[in-house]
C-alpha positions in Angstrom: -20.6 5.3 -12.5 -17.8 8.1 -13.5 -16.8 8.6 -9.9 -16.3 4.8 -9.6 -14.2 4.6 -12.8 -12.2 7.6 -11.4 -11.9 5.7 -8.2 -10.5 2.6 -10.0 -8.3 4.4 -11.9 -6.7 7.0 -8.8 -6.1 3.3 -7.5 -4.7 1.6 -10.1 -2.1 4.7 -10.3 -1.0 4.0 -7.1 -0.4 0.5 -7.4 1.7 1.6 -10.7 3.4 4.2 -8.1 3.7 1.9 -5.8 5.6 -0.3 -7.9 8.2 2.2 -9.2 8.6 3.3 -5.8 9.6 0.4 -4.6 11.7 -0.3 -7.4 13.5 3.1 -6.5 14.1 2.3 -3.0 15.5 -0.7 -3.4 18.3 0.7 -6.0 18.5 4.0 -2.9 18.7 0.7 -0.3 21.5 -0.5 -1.9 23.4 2.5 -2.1 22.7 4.2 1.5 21.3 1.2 3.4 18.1 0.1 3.9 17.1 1.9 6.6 18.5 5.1 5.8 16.7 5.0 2.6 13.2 4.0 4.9 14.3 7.3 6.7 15.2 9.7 3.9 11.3 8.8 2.1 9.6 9.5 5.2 11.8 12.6 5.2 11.4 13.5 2.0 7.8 12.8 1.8 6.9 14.9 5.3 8.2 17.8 3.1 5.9 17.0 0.7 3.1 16.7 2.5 3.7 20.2 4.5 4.2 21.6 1.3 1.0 21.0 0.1 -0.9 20.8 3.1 -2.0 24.4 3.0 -2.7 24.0 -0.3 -4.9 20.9 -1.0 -5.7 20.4 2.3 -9.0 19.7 3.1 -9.4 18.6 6.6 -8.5 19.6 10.1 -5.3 18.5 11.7 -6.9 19.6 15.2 -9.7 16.5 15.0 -6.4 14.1 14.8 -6.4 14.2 18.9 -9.7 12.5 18.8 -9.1 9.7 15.6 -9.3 6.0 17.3 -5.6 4.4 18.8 -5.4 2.4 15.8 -5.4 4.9 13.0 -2.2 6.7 14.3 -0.9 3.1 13.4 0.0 4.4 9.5 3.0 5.6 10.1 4.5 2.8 11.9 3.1 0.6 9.0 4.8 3.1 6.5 8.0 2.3 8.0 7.7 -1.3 7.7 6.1 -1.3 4.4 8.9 0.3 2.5 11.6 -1.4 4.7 10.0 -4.5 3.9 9.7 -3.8 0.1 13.0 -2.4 -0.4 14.8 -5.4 1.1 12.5 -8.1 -1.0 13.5 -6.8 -4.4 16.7 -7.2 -4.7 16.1 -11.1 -3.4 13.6 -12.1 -5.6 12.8 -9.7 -8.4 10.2 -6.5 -8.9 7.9 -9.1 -10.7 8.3 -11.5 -8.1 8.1 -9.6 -5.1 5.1 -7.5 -6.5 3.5 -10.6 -6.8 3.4 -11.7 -3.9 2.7 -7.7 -2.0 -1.2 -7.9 -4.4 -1.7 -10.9 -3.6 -1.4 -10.7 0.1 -3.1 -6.8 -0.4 -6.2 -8.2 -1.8 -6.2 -11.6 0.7 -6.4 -8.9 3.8 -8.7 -6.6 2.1 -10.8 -9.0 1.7 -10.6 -9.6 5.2 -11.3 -6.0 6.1 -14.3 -5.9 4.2 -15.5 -9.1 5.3 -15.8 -8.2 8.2 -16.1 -4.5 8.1 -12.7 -3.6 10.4 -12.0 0.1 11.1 -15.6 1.2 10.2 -15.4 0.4 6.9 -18.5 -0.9 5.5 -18.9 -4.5 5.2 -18.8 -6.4 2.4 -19.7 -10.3 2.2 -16.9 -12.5 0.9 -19.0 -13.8 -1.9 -18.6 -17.0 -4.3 -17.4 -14.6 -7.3 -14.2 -13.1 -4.4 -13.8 -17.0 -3.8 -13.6 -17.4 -7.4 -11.1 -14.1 -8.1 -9.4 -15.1 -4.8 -8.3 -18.6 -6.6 -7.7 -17.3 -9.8 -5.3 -14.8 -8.2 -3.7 -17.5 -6.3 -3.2 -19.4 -9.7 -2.0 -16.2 -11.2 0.8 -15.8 -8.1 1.6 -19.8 -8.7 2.2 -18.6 -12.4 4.3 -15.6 -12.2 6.4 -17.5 -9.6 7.4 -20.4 -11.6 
């Protein structure tokens, strides 16, 4: 049960991360444009990355050639997450536009589970996901109004 706690919690970090992130791209967005800040944080964050690479890195960056079409797909979603983001925010709020970003996160995870999708296991939408599924949607009606 610890490692599943752990789990919960390294997630709920990056949904706190992934909040002030976007919060600090949008203020970069409006000073330097929106796409130069999408540039400059996949810039910044390759740097990152090579840094520590040799040091945390626990994989093999030679079995990449043989990872399925669809997994190389992250970086073009990167792009188009934190443009997307970034120009939200300022038009409708951090609250507002987080709101909706979980709400449409969990709707397509539940999806990919569901069904399994990119060889993750599968997990059966069940009546309790309906039931969190509405009360989230009530919760988005809520914070929106």
């Amino acid at each position: 049960m610890t490692g599943r706690i752990i789990a919960l919690l390294t997630a709920a970090l990056a949904g706190a991360l992934m909040a002030l992130q976007g919060s600090l791209n949008s203020a970069l967005g409006k000073i330097a444009g929106l796409w130069e800040t999408t540039f400059l944080v996949h810039i910044v964050g390759t740097i990152v990355a090579l840094v520590l690479l040799p040091i945390v890195g626990d994989g093999s960056l030679s079995k990449l050639v043989g990872a399925p079409w669809y997994t190389w797909l992250g970086g073009v979603l990167g792009v188009a997450i934190i443009f997307t983001v970034a120009a939200s925010i300022p038009k409708v709020g951090m609250a507002n536009a987080t709101t909706a970003i979980v709400a449409a996160q969990v709707l397509v995870a539940c999806i990919i589970d569901h069904f399994g999708l990119f060889g993750l296991e599968a997990l059966p939408f069940t009546w309790w996901r309906w039931l969190g599924g509405a009360l989230l949607a009530g919760g988005v009606w809520c914070v929106l109004h």
